[in-house]
N, C-alpha and C positions, 0 to 999 in steps of 0.2 A: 294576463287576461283571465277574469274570472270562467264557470264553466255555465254559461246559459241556456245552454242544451240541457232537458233533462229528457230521455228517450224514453216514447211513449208507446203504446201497443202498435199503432201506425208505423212507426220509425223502424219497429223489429221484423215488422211482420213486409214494409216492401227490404229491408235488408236480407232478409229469408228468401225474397224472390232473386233478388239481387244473384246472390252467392245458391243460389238451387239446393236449400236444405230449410227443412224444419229446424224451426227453434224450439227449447225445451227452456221451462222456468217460470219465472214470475213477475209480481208487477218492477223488479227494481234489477232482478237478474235475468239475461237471455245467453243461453248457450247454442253455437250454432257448428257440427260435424261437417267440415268443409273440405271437398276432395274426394279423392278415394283411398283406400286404403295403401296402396302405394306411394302417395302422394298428399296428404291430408293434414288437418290440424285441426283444434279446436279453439274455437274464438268466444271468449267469454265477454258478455257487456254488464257489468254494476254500475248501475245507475244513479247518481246523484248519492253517493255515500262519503264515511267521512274516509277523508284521506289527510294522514295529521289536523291540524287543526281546523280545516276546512272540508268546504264539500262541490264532490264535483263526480265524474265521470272514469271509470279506471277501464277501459279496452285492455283483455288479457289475450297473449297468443300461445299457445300448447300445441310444439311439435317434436317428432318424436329426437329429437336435437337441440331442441331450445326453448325457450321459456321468454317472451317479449312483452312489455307492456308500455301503455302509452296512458298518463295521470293528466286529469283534465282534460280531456276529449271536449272541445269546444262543439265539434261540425265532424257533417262526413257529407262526403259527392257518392255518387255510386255513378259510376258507368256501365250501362249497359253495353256500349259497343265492344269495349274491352274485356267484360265480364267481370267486373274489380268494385270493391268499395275503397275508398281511403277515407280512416281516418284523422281530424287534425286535431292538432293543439299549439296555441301559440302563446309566446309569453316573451314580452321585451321586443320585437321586432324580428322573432325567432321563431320558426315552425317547424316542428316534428309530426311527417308523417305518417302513418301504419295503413300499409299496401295488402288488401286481404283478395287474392283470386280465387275464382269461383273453382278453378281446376285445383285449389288447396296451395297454391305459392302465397309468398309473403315476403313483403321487403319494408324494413325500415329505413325510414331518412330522419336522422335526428340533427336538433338546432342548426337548422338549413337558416340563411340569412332572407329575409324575405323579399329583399330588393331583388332577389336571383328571380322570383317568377317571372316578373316583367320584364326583366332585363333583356338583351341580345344574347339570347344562347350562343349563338357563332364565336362571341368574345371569349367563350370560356371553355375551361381548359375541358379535355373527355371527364376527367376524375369529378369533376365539378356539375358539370353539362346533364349528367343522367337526373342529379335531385331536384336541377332545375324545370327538368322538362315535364320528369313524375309529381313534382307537387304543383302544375303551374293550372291544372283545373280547378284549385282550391283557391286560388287567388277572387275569384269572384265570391264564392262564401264569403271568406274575410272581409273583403268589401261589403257584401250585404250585413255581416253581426256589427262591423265597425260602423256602418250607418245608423241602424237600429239601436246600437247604444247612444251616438248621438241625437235620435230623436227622441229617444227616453230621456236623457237628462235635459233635455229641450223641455220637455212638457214638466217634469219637475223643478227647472227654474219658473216656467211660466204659472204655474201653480202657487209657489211662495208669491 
């Protein structure tokens, strides 16, 4: 799946509320100091760049242990209740999450199989159950970009 999202001043600026920090940057790059200094990181967004031969969206994570990044960022939810943004990318029937809290945690879920959102958590095993359950708010995005690209190419056949 291509990256359709291209984040605009709007997108950074309620992500900034989201995550309780100012962003720093510009129109294609936003940096956002997330946490505190005990606990923290830094979450970079380039927007709409190339990444090999194409162009899309690169979500960077900078903590003082590790370096995470997620190419093609399709979508992100933010939860307020939780305090969290995720974001997603999906490709083949496969999604890879990047879990950003507001108190500075982070957790990836990569090539999660996407039948797991819907599915019956109960069936599955603990090891498996956690990326089901973290990535299963994203399940509505997907549905809404997969519609939307269906009515795009809707209105391009009906145009020829």
């Amino acid at each position: 799946m291509g990256s359709p999202l291209v984040f605009k001043p709007q997108d950074i600026k309620k992500l900034g509320k989201a995550l309780g920090c100012a962003p720093t940057g510009d129109k294609t790059f936003a940096r956002f100091q997330v946490g505190s200094a005990e606990r923290g990181l830094a979450l970079e967004i380039h927007s709409d760049i190339r990444i090999g031969k194409k162009s899309g969206n690169l979500i960077s994570v900078y903590t003082r242990d590790s370096h995470l990044q997620l190419h093609f960022c399709s979508g992100y939810v933010v939860s307020k209740a939780l305090g969290e943004v995720t974001f997603i990318g999906e490709n083949g029937g496969r999604l890879s999450g990047l879990i950003i809290e507001r108190a500075g945690g982070c957790s990836l879920y990569a090539n999660v199989d996407r039948s797991l959102l819907s599915g019956d958590f109960t069936q599955l095993g603990p090891e498996v159950m956690l990326s089901g359950v973290a990535l299963s708010m994203t399940d509505t995005l997907l549905d809404e970009q997969r519609n939307k690209g269906r009515s795009a190419a809707k209105k391009v056949r009906r145009a020829r």
